[in-house]
N, C-alpha and C positions, 0 to 999 in steps of 0.2 A: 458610737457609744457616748452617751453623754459622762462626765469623768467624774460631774459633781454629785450627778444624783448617786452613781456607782461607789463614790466613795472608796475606792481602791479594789472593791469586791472584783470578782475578773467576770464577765458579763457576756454572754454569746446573744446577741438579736436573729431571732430567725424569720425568713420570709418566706410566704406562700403563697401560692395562687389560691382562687373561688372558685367551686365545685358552680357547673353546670345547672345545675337542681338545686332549686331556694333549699335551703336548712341544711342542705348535705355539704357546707364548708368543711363545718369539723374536721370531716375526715381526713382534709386537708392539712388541717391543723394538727392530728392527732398524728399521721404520717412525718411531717415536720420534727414535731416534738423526737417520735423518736430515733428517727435521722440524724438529728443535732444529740441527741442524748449516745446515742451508737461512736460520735465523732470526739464528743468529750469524754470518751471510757478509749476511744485508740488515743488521745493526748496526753492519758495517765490517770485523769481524775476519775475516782472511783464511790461516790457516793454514797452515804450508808443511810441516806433519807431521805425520803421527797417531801419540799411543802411545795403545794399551791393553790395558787389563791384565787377563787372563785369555781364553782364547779366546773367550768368550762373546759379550764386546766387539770382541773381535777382528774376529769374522763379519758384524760394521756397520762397524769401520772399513776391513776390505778393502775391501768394495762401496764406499765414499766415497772410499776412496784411487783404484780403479778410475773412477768416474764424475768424479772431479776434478783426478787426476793425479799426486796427493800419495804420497810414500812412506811406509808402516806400518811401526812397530814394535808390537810386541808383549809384556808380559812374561807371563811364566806362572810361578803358584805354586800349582796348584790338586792338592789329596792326592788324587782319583778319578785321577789317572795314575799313580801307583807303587801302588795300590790296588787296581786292573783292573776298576772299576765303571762306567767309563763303557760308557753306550748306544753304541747302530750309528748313531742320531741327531748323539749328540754326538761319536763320532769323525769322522764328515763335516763337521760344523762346523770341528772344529779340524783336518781336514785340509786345506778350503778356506783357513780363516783363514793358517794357519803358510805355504800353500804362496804366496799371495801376498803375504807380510811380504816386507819387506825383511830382516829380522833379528827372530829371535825368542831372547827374553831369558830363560829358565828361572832360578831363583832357587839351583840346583846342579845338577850334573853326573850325582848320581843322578837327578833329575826328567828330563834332558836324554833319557836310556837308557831313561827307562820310559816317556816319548813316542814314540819311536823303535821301541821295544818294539809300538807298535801300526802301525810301518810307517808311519807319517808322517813326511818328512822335510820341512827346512827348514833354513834357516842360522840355525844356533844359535852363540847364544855366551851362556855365564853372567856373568849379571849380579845379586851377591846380594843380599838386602834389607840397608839400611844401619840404623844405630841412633844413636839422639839420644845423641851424647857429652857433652852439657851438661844432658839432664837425669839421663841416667844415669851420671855421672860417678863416679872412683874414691873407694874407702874411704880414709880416712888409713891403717889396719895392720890388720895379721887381727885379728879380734875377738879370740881368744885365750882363750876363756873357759873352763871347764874340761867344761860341755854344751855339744858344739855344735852350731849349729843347725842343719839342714838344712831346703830350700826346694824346694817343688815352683809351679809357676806353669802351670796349664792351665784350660782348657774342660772340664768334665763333659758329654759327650758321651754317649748312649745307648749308640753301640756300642763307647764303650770305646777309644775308638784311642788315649786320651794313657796307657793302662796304667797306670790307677790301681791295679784287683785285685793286679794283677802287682806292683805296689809295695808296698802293704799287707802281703800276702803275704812277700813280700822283708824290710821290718821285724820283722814276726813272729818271722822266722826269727832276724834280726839280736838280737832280742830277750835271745835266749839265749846269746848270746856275748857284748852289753854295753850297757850302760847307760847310757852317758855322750853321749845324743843327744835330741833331740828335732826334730819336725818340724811347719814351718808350711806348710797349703796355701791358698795362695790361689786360689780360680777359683770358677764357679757353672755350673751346668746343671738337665740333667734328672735327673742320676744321683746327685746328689749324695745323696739321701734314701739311693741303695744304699751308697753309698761309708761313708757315717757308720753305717750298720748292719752293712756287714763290719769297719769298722774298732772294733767294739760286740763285734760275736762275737769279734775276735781279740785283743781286750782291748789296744787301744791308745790310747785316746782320753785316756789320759793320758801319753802320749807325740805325739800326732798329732792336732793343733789344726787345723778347718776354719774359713778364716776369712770364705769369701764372696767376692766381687767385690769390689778394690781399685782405686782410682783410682791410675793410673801413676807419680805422683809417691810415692805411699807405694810401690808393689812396687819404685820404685829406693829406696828406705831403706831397706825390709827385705833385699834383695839386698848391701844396702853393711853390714847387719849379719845375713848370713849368714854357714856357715864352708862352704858346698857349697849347688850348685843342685844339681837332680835334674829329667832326663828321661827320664822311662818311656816313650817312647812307642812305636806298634804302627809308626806312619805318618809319616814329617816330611822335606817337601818343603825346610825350611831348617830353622828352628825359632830366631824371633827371640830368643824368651826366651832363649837360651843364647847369643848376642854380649851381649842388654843385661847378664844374668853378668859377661860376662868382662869388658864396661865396666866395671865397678864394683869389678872385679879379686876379683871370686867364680870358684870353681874350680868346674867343672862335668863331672857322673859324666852320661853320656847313653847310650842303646842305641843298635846299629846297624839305624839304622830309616832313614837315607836321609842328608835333609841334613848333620847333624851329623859323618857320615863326615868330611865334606869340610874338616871348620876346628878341630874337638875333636883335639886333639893330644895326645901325654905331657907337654906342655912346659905345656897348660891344663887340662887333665883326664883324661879317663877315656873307654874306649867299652867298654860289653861286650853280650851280645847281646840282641838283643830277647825279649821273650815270654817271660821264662825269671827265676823268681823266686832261684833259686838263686844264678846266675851276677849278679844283681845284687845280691845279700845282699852277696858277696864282693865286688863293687867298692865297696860303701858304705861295707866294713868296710877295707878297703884305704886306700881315700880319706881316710875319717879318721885315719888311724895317716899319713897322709903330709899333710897340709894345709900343713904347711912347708914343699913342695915349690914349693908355689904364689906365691911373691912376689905380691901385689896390682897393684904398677906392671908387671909385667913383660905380668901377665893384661890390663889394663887398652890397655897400651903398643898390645898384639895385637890387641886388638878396633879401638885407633882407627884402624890404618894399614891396616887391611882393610877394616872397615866401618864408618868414620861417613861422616855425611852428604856430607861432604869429598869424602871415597873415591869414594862409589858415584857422587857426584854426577858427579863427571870421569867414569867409565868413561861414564857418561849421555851428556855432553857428547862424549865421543870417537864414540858412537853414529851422535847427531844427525850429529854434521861428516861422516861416512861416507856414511850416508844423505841429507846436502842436496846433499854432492858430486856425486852424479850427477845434480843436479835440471840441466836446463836453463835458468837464468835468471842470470839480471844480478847479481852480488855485492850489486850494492847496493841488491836490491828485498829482502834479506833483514834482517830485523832480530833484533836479541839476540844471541845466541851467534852464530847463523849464519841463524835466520829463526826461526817462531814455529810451537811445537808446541802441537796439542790434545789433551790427555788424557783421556783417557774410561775408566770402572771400569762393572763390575756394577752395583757398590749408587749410585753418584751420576747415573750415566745419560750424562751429557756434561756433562767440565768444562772451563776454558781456564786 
């Protein structure tokens, strides 16, 4: 168990073997789930909620909400839904999962429509991912320097969904209008070998520094001495990196690729379209002739009263109280807020 990320929470990892038959892991998983849920009810803990998160999880905590009486939430942030990759497998999963949540939590309002988009409904309400305002806390004043820096922060993905080409490209162009920039990327993948050899052929590697995987506390410094983030992407269910931005009172140019519709304002940045190297030549060139526009505290101000931990934490808690209200039992067999939720993810398996 890692102790930092857990934060004193008490945390079970579970492991499983892979089903014989492509797709038929789950079951593995689902069996698991409730194995380890069997094990933390003979240790004492008795749960009066399930979240979890992404439907995957979901399709173990319905059946345990079902077998034990508990009501499910759910959040979802997964890009195979505004993408249209998901299997005929996985949309019966997360139509069983969603249809008997009590409440299912998509991370914005475009994921909500591109669920829905496959005919599965549920009672949705957005709930969006929150951002540590104390590690990524504001800059003192815009850097102000006479290069300024621009930042990109993503995954080097094979197929490309965070629009690296499409940014490259974009510079290129920029190139020829002006000089007075440079850009840092932080992130690592499979692609990066291609990313550093278009950015080879399009002669900008003296402009456009790969820097690797950065441990969180430097990407909030380099962000707190940027003068613009940058989102290229094809796909973005939310797109964290662009609130921890605006914590730090960085202005942020992003495409209209989904999440970011919903919170990139004129008032914090920029939206223009996806896929299209042109149209975002002209917002980067925009953005920088306007960086004044952006006050740091006012960027800063926005990200906290929307989403820190604070924030998301209460809409969380307003959740719960909804969901325990209908429970049948005695006010005072509930503990904490209102009784005691178990969480469970993909990758940790079942946590508490």
């Amino acid at each position: 168990m890692d102790e930092a990320l857990a934060e004193g929470i008490p945390t079970y990892r579970v492991r499983h073997g892979c089903a014989s038959v492509p797709g038929w892991s789950f079951l593995w998983e689902t069996y698991s789930a409730l194995r380890a849920f069997q094990q933390i009810r003979r240790e004492g803990f008795r749960p009066d909620l399930l979240h979890a998160h992404v439907f995957d999880a979901g399709f173990a905590a319905a059946l345990l909400g079902k077998l034990y009486g508990l009501p499910v939430v759910i959040s979802e942030h997964f890009s195979s839904f505004p993408m249209k990759t998901l299997s005929g497998r996985q949309v019966r999963k997360a139509r069983f999962a969603f249809s008997r949540a009590q409440l299912v939590l998509p991370v914005s309002l475009p994921l909500q429509r591109a669920i829905e988009a496959y005919g599965i409904r549920a009672r949705f309400r957005v709930v969006p991912n929150p951002v540590d305002t104390v590690l990524f806390h504001p800059k003192a004043a815009a850097p102000g320097a006479a290069v300024k820096r621009l930042l990109c922060v993503c995954f080097f993905d094979g197929r490309h969904l965070k629009g690296i080409p499409v940014l490259l490209q974009a510079l290129a162009s920029l190139r020829k209008k002006r000089e007075d920039w440079v850009l840092d990327v932080i992130g690592d993948g499979p692609a990066r070998d291609g990313y550093v050899k278009q950015a080879t052929e399009l002669a900008l590697l003296d402009k456009v520094s790969f820097l690797g995987a950065r441990p969180h506390a430097e990407v909030a410094d380099r962000m707190r001495g940027s003068d613009l983030l940058i989102v290229s992407s094809l796909y973005e269910t939310f797109s964290v990196v662009a609130i921890e931005a605006l914590a730090t009172g960085t202005p942020v140019l992003a495409t209209r690729c989904g999440g970011p519709e919903e919170f990139i304002t004129p008032e914090v940045g920029m939206l223009v379209p996806s896929n299209d190297a042109e149209a975002l030549c002209r917002g980067i060139d925009h953005m920088l002739d306007h960086l004044g526009d952006f006050p740091p505290s006012r960027l800063s101000a926005y990200a906290a009263e929307r989403f820190s931990l604070a924030s998301v934490g209460r809409q969380l808690h307003t959740v719960y109280e909804e969901c325990l209200d209908r429970l049948t039992v005695p006010p005072d067999a509930l503990g904490g807020v209102r009784g005691r939720a178990l969480d469970a993810d993909r990758q940790s398996g079942v946590g508490a």
